[in-house]
Every structure is written in structure tokens, then in C-alpha cells.
SERO-4910 file (N, C-alpha, C, O; in steps of 0.05 Angstrom, whole numbers):
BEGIN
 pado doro    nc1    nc2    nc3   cac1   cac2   cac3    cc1    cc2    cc3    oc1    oc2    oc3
  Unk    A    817   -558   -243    792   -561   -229    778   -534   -227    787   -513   -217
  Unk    A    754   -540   -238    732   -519   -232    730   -502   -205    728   -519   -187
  Unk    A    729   -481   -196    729   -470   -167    706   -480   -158    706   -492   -136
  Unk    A    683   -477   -172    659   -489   -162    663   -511   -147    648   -516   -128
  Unk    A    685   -528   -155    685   -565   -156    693   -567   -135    695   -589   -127
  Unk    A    704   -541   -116    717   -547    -87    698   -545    -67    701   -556    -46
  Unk    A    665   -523    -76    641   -531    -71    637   -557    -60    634   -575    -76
  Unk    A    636   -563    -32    628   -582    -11    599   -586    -20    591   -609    -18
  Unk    A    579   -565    -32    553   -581    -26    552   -585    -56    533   -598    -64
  Unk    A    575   -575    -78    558   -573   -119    592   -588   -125    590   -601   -146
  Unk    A    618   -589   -115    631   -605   -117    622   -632   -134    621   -635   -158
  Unk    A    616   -650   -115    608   -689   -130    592   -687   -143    588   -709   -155
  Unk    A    569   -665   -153    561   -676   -168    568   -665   -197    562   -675   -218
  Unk    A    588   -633   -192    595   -629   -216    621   -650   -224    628   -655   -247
  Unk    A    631   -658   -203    658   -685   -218    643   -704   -228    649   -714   -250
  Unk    A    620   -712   -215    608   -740   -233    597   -726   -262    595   -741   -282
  Unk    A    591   -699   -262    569   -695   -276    599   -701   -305    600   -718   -323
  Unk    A    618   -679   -297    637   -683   -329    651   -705   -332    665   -707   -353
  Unk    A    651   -725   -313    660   -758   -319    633   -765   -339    637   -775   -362
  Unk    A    604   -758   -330    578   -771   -349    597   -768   -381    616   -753   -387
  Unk    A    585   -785   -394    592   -788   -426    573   -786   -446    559   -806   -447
  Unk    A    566   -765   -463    554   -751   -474    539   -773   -492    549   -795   -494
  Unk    A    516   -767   -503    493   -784   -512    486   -774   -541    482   -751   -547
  Unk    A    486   -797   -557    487   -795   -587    461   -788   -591    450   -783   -570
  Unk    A    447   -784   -612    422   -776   -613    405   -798   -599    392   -796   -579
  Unk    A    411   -825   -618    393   -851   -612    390   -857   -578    370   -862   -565
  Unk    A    421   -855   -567    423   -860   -542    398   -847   -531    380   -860   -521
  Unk    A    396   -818   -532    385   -798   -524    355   -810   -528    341   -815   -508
  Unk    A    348   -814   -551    324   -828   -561    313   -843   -548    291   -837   -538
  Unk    A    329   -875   -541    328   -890   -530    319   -884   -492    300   -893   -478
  Unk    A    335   -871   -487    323   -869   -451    297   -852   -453    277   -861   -442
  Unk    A    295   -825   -466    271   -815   -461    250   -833   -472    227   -830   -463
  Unk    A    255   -854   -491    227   -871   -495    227   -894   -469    206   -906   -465
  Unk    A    241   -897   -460    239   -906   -437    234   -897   -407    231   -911   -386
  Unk    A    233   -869   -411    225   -865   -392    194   -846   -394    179   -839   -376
  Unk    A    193   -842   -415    170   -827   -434    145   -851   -439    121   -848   -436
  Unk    A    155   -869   -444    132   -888   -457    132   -913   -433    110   -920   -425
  Unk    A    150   -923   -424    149   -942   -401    150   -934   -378    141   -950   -362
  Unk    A    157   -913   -370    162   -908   -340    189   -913   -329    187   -925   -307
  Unk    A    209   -910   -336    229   -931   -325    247   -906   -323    251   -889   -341
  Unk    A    260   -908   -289    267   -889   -269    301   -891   -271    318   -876   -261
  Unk    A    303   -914   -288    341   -917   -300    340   -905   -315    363   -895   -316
  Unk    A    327   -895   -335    333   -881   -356    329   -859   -360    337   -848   -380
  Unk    A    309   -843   -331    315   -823   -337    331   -813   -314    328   -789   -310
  Unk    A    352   -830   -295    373   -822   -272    396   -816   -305    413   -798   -306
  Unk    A    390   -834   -325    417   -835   -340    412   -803   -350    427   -784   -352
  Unk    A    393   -805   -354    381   -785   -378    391   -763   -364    410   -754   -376
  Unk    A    381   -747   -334    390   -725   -323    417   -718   -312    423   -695   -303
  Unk    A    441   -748   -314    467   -744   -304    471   -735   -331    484   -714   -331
  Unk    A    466   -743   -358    482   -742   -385    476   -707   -391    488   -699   -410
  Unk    A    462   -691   -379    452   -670   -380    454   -648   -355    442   -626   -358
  Unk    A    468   -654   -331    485   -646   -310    503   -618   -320    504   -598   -306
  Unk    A    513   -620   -338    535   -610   -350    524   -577   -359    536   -556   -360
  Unk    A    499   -583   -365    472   -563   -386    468   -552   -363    479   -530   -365
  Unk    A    458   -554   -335    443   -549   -313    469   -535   -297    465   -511   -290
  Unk    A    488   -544   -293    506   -530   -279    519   -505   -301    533   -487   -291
  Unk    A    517   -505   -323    520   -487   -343    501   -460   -346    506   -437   -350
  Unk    A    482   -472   -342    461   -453   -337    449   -437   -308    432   -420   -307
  Unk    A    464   -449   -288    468   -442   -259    488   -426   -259    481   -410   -241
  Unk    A    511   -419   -268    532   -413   -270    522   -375   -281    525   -352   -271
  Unk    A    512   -385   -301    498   -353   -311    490   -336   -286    495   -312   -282
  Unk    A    476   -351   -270    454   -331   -241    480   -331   -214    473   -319   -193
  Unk    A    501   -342   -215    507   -338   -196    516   -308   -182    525   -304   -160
  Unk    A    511   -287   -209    518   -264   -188    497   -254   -170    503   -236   -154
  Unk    A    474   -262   -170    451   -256   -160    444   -257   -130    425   -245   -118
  Unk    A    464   -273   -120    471   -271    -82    453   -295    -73    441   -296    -51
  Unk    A    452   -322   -101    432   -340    -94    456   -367    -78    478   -365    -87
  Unk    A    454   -378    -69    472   -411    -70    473   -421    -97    452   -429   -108
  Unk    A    496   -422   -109    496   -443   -130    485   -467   -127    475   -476   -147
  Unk    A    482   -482   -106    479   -505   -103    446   -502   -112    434   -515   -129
  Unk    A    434   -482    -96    408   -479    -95    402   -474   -126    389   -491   -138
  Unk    A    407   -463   -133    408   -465   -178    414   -485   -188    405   -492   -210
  Unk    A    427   -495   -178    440   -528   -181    405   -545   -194    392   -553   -213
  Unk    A    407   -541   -165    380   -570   -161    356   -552   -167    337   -566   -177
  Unk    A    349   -526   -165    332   -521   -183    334   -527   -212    314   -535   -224
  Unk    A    350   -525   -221    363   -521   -257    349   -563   -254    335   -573   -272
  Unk    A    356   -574   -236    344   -606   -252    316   -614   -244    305   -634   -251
  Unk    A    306   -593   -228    276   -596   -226    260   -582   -255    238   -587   -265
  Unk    A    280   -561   -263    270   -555   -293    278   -575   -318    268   -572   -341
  Unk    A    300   -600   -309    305   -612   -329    284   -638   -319    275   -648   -339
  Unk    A    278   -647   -304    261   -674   -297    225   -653   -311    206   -668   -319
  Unk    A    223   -635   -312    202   -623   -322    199   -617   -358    179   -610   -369
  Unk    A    229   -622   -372    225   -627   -388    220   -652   -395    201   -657   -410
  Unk    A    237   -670   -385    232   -696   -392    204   -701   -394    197   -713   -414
  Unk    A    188   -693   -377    163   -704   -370    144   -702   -386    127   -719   -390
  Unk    A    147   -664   -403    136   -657   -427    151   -667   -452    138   -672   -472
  Unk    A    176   -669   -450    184   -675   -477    161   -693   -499    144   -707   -489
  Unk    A    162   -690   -525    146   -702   -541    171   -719   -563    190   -709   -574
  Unk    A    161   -746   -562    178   -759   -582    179   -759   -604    197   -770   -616
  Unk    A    155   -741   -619    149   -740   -645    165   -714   -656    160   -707   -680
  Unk    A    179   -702   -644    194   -672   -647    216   -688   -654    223   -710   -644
  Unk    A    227   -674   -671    250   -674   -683    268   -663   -675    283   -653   -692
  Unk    A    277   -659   -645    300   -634   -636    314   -657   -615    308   -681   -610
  Unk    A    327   -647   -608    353   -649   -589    345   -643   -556    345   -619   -549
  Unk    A    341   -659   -540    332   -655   -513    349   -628   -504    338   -607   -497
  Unk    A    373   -631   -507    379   -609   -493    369   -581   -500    368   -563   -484
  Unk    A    364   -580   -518    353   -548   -545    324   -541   -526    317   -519   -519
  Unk    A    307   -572   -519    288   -568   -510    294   -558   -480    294   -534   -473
  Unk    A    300   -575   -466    302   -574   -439    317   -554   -428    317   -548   -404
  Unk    A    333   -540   -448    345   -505   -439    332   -480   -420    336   -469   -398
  Unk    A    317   -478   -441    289   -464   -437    275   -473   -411    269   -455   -396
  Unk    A    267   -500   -402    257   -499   -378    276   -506   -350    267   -507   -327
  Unk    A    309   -510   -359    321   -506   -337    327   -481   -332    327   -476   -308
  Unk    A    335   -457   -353    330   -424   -345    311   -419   -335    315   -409   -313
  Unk    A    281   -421   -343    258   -424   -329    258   -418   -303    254   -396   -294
  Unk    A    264   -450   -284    263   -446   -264    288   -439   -244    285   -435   -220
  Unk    A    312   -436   -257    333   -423   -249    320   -390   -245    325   -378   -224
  Unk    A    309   -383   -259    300   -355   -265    274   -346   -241    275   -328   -225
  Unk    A    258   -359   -244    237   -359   -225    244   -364   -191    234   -355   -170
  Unk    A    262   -380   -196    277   -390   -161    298   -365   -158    296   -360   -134
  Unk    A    310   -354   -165    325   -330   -162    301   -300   -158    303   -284   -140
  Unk    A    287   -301   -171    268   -279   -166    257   -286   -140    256   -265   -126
  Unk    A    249   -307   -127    235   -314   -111    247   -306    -73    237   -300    -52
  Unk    A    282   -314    -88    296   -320    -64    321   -293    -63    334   -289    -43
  Unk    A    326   -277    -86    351   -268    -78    346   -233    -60    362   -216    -52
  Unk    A    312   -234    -60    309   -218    -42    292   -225    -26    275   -240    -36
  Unk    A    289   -216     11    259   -214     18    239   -203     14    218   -210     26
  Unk    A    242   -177     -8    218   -167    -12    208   -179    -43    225   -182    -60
  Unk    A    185   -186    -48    177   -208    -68    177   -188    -92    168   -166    -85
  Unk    A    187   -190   -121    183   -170   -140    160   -184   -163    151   -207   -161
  Unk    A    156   -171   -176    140   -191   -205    151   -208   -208    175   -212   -202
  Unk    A    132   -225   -220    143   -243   -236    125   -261   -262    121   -284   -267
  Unk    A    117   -233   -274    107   -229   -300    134   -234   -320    158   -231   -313
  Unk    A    124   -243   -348    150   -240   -364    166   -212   -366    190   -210   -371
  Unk    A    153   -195   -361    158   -172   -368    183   -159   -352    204   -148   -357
  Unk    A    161   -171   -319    183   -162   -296    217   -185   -296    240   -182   -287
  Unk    A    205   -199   -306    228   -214   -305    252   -216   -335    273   -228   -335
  Unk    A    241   -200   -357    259   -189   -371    273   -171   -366    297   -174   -369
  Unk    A    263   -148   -358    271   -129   -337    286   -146   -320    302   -157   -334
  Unk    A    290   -153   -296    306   -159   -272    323   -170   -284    344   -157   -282
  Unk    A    328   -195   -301    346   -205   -316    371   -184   -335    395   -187   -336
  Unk    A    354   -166   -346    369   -151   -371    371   -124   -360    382   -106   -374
  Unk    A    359   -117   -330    370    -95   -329    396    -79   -330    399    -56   -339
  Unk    A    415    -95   -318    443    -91   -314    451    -87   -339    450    -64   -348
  Unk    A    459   -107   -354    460   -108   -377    449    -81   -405    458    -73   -427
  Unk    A    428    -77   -390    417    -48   -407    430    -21   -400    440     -3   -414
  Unk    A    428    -23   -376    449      5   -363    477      2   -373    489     22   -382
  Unk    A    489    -24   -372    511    -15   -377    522    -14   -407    545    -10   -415
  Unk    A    502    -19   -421    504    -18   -454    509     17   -456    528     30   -463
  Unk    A    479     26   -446    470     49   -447    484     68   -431    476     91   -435
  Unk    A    504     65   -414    528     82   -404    540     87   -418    544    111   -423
  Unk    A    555     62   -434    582     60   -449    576     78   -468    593     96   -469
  Unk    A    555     80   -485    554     93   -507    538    124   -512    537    139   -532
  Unk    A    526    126   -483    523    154   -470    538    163   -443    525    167   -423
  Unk    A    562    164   -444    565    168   -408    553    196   -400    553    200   -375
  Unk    A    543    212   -412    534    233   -399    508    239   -396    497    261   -393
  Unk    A    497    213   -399    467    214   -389    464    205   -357    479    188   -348
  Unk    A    443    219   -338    445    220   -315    427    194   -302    415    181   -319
  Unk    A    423    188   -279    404    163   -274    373    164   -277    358    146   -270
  Unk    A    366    186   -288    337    190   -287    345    183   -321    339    160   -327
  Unk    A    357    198   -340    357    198   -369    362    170   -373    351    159   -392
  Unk    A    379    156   -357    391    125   -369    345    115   -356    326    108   -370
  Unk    A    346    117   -340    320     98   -332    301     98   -356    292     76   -362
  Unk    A    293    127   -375    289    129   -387    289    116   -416    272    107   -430
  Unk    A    314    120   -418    319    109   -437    310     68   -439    301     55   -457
  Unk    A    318     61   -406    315     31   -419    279     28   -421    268     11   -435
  Unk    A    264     51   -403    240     48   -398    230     42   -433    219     22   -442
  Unk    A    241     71   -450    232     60   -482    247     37   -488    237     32   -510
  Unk    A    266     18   -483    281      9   -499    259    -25   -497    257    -43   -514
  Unk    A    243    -21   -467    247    -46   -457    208    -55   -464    197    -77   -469
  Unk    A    197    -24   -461    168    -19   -458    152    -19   -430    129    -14   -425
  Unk    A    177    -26   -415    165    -20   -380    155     14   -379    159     34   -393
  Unk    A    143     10   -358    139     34   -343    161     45   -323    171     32   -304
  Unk    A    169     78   -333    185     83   -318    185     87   -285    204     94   -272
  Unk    A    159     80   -276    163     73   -245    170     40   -241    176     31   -219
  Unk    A    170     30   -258    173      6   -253    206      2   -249    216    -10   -230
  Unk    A    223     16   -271    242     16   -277    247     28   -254    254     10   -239
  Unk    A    247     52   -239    263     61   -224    257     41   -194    273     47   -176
  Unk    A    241     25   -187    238     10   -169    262    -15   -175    277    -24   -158
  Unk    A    260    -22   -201    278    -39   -213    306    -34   -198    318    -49   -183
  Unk    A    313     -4   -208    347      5   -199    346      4   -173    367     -4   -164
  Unk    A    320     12   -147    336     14   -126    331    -16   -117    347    -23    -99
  Unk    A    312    -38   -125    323    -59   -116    342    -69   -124    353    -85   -109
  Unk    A    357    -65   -154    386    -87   -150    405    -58   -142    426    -55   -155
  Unk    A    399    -40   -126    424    -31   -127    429    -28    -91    448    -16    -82
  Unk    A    410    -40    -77    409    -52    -52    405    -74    -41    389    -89    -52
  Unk    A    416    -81    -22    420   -109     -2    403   -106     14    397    -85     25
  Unk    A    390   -135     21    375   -136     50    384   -128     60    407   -126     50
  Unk    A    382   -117     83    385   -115    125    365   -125    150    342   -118    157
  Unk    A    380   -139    158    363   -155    176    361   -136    191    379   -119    192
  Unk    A    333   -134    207    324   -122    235    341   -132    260    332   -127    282
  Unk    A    361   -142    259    374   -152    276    411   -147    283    428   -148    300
  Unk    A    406   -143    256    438   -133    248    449   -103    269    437    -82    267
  Unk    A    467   -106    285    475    -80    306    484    -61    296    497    -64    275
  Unk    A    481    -38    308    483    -10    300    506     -7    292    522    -20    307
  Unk    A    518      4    274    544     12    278    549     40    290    533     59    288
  Unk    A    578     41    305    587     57    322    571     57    346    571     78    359
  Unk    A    557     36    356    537     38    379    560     24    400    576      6    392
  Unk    A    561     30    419    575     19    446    560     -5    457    573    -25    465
  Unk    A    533     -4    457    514    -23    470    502    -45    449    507    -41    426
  Unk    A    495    -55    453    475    -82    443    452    -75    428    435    -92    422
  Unk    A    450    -42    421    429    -48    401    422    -50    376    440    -47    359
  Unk    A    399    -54    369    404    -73    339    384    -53    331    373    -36    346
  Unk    A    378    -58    297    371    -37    283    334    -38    294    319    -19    290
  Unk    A    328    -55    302    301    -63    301    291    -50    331    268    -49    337
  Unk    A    310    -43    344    312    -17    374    303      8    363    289     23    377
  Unk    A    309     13    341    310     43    326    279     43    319    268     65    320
  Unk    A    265     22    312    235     26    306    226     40    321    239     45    340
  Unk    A    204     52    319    182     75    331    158     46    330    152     29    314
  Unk    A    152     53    356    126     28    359     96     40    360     89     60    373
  Unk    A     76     21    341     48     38    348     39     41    354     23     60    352
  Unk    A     42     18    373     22     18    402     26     45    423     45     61    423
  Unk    A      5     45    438     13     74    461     24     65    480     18     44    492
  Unk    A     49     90    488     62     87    510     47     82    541     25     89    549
  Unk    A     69     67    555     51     49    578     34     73    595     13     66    605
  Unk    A     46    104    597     32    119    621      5    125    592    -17    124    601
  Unk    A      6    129    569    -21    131    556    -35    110    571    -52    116    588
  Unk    A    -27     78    564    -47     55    571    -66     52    593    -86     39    597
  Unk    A    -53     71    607    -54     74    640    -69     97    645    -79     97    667
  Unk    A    -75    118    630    -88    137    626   -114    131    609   -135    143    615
  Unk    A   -115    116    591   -139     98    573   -158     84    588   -183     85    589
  Unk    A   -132     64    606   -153     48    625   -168     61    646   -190     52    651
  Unk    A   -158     81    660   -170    101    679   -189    115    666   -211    113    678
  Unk    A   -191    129    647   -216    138    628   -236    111    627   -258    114    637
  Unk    A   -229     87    615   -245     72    611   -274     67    635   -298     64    635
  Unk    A   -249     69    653   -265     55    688   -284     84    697   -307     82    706
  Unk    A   -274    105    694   -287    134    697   -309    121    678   -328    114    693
  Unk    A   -313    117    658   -341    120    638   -354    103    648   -374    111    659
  Unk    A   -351     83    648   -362     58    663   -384     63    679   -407     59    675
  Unk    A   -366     78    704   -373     81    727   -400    107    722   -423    107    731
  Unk    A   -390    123    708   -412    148    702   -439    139    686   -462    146    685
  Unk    A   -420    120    673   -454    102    654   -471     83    678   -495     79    675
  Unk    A   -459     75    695   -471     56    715   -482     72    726   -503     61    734
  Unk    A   -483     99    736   -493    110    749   -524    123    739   -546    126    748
  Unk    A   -511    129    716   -534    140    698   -556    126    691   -579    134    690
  Unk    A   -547    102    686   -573     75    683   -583     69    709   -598     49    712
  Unk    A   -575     86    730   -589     77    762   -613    102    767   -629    104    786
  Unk    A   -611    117    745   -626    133    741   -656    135    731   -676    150    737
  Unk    A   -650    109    710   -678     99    698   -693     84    711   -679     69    724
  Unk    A   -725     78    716   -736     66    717   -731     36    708   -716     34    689
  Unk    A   -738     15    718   -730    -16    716   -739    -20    685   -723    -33    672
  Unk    A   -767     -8    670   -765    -28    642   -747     -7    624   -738    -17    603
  Unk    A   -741     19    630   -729     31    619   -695     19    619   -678     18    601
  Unk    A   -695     12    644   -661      0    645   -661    -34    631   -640    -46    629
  Unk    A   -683    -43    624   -682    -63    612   -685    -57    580   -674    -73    566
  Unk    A   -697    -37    569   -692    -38    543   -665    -25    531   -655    -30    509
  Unk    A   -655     -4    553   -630      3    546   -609    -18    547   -590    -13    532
  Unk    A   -606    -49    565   -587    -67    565   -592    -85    540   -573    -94    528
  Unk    A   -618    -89    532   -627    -93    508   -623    -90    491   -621   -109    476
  Unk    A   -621    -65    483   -619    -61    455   -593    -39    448   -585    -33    425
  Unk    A   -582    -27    479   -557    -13    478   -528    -31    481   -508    -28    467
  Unk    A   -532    -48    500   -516    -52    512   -512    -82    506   -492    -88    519
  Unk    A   -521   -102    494   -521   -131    493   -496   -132    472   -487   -111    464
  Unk    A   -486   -156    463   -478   -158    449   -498   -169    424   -482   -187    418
  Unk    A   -507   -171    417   -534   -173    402   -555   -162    414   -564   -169    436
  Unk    A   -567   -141    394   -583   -116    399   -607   -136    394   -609   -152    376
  Unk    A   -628   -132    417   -649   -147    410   -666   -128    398   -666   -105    407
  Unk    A   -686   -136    374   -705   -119    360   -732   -116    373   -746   -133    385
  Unk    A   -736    -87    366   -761    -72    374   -776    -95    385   -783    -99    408
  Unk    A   -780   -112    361   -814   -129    365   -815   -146    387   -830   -148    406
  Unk    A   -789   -163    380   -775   -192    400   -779   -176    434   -789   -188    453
  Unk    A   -769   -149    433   -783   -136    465   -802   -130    473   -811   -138    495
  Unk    A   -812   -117    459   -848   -116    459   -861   -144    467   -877   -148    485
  Unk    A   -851   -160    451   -865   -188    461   -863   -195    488   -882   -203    502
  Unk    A   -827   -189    501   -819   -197    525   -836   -182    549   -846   -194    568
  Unk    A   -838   -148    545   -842   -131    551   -887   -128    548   -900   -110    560
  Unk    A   -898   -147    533   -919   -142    531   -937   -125    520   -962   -125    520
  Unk    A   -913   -106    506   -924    -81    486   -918    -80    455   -910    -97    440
  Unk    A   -924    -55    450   -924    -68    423   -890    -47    420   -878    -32    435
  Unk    A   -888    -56    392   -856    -48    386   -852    -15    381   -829     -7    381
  Unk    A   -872      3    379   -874     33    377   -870     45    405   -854     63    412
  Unk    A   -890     27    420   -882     37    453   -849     32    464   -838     50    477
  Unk    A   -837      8    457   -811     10    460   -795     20    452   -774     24    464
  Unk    A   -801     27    427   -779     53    411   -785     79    427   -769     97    427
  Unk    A   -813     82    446   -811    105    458   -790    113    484   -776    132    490
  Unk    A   -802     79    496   -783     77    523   -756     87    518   -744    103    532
  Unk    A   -747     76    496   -716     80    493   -708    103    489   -686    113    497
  Unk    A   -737    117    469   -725    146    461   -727    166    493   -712    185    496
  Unk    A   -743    159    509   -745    173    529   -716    170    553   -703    187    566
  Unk    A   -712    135    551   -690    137    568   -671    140    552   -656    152    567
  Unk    A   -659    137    530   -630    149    527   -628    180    525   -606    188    519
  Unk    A   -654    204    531   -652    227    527   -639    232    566   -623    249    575
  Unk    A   -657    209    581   -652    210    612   -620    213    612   -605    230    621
  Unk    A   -616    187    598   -582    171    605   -568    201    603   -557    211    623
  Unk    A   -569    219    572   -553    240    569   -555    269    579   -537    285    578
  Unk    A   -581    275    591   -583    291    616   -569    279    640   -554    297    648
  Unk    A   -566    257    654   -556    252    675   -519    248    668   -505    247    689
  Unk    A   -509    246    652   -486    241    640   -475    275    645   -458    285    660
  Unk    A   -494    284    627   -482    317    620   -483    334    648   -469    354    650
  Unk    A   -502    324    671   -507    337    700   -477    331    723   -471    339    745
  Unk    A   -463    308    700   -453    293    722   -425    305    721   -418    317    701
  Unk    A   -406    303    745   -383    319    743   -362    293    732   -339    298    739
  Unk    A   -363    274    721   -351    259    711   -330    242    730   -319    224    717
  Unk    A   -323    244    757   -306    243    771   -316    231    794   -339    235    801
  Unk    A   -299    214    807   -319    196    825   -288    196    851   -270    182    842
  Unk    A   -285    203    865   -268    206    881   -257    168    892   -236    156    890
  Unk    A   -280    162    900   -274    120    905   -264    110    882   -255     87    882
  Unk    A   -263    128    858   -248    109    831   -218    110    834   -202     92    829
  Unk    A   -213    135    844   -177    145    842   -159    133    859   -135    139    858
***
């Protein structure tokens, strides 16, 4: 027995899969036109157990990748129910020859997707690369060991036509493991976890507390300063300074009875007031503290 086969969740279906009994061409013929040309959901349950064997064969390749077999498993027959679906009857080949190609497919695409949290390409390119990198280094060791990790990157960078930043992003992702933010310190005595060690961006609480006291100081010094202006002057400054929608020149003039030149004066006159009485002022209000 297969070690896989002691697999609790890829176990039953790899025993049913090598009990399935292999399919002559015609056989083969016969269900995909039935399930190709009629619709008929028996023939292609027969069709994807007789081809079980292909899918866990081809799962078997990715398992060093830190994915669940199981999870390649049942991806590998969402790439084989996707051949079925394209298959063409007028081709002269062998389902399985076809349906190879799109159970690697998505074996391939579902491993990129999942065997890290940080998301990589998944261009052909990047994914020839992530596939064949291993495989390239260690060709290219054996037969240079005294090339160093920048010269080997190099080297697959020409071998492969990537870019050598790509490549060296390549080595430090497979040559590292996640870490959860949660995972505890080692050699720590206490309970804390790595996500304690962050530096946070927000400002510390006596800043907040120092921000908000500034805030209430300005406030208070602007309130005072607009007690300074004349009433239409303190109305065009709430107007057009202070609203949350700035009302325009004209729209005041109308309110105001003038025309829109005289209110660009008002304003220019009182916000020169506001910043004389601002700049006179000692900033500090003793009833605020």
C-alpha cells in the first residue's frame, strides 16, 4: 500500500481510483460522446474515476511544495472535468495525452496560489521559473560547484531569459517559510508573539493627548479672532472659510446684496483682520488648561 493510501482525506479515493479498470480506446470514445454530445453525468463519473490514477500521478509531482495532497488531488480533477468539457471528438488522441496538460495546469496554478501568503506571478514565465527553479540550481551546482549564489542566479537568469531581479526574488521566496504574526518569541519567558515586536504608526497616547490640546488651543484662538470681525465679515468668513462647502463669490453677493468683487473684498479685508488678531494673540487661554 501506497503511504499516501493511509491518507484519511486521499486514502478511498486513491483505493477506488487503482481498483477503476482502464479504458480501451472505444470505451474511452464511447463515454466522452456521451457525455460530450448528450450530456450524460454517468459517463463522465465513469470517465473521471477511469482517469483518477493520471490526477493523483500528477499531484504526487507538487507534493513537495508544502500544499495538501488532497488539495492537488481535487484540484488535478477540476482540471480533468475541464478537459472533458473542451475535449474535441474529431481529434485523434487519447484523453489522457489531452487532459495532462490541463490537470498540471491547474495543479500548477493552485500551488502558486496557495503554497505561500505572499501572491507571486503567475505569467508563464513566472511560473516556469517557480516550477524549474530548483531543478536549475541544482543542475547548475553539480556541474559548477564553485560558482557562488549571485553567479548561479545568473547563470539561470541567461539560461531561463528571466530577469535577474526576478530570479533573486525567486531564491528568497522558495528558500523561506511563512511566519505567522502570531507565532511566540523564542527564548521569551512571557506571552509575546512576534506581532508585539511591530513598531505601530499611529502616535503614542501622551502625543494624542498633546494633538488634542493643540487642537482645542486653535479652536479657541480662531473663535476668538472671528469675535473680532464685524457680523458680515464673520459671515463671509463661515462661508467661504469655514463651511464644508465653500459657498461662491456670486451665490454671496446675492445673499449679501452685493456684487461678488465687494465680497472678495470683505474677505480679503477680514482674513488680513483674522491674522493680525491671531499673530497679537498669546496663543494660550488659561480656562482651556
Amino acid at each position: 500500500m501506497a503511504y499516501y493510501e493511509r491518507d484519511q482525506s486521499v486514502g478511498p479515493l486513491a483505493r477506488l481510483a487503482r481498483k477503476a479498470p482502464y479504458l480501451s480506446k472505444e470505451e474511452e470514445y464511447k463515454l466522452l460522446e456521451g457525455w460530450i454530445v448528450k450530456g450524460d453525468h454517468r459517463s463522465l463519473d465513469k470517465l473521471s474515476l477511469s482517469h483518477s490514477r493520471l490526477v493523483i500521478a500528477q499531484a504526487l509531482r507538487f507534493k513537495s511544495y508544502g500544499v495538501p495532497l488532497s488539495d492537488l488531488i481535487q484540484e488535478g480533477h477540476i482540471g480533468l472535468m475541464e478537459a472533458a468539457n473542451r475535449f474535441q471528438l474529431s481529434k485523434d488522441v487519447r484523453f489522457a495525452t489531452y487532459a495532462s496538460w490541463w490537470i498540471k495546469s491547474f495543479i500548477q496554478d493552485y500551488v502558486l496560489r496557495n503554497q505561500s501568503i505572499v501572491r507571486g506571478g503567475t505569467s508563464s514565465r513566472q511560473k516556469m521559473l517557480f516550477f524549474g527553479f530548483k531543478r536549475l540550481r541544482a543542475e547548475l551546482s553539480s556541474k559548477n560547484p564553485d560558482l557562488n549564489e549571485e553567479q548561479l542566479h545568473q547563470r539561470i537568469s541567461e539560461k531561463t531569459g528571466a530577469k535577474l531581479r526576478d530570479i533573486r526574488m525567486m531564491s528568497s521566496r522558495l528558500s523561506r517559510s511563512d511566519t505567522s504574526l502570531n507565532a511566540s518569541l523564542k527564548g521569551s519567558e512571557t506571552n509575546l508573539q512576534l506581532q508585539d515586536t511591530l513598531a505601530a504608526d499611529e502616535p503614542l497616547p501622551d502625543e494624542l493627548v498633546e494633538m488634542h490640546l493643540d487642537q482645542e488651543r486653535a479652536k479657541h484662538r480662531l473663535s476668538n479672532a472671528i469675535k473680532t470681525l464685524l457680523p458680515r465679515e464673520q459671515r463671509v468668513i463661515k462661508d467661504r472659510k469655514l463651511a464644508d462647502e465653500s459657498v461662491t463669490l456670486e451665490a454671496l453677493g446675492k445673499k449679501l446684496g452685493v456684487s461678488k468683487e465687494r465680497v472678495r473684498q470683505i474677505e480679503s479685508r477680514a482674513m488680513q483682520k483674522l491674522k493680525d488678531a491671531l499673530v497679537h494673540s498669546d496663543g494660550y487661554d488659561a480656562s482651556s488648561s
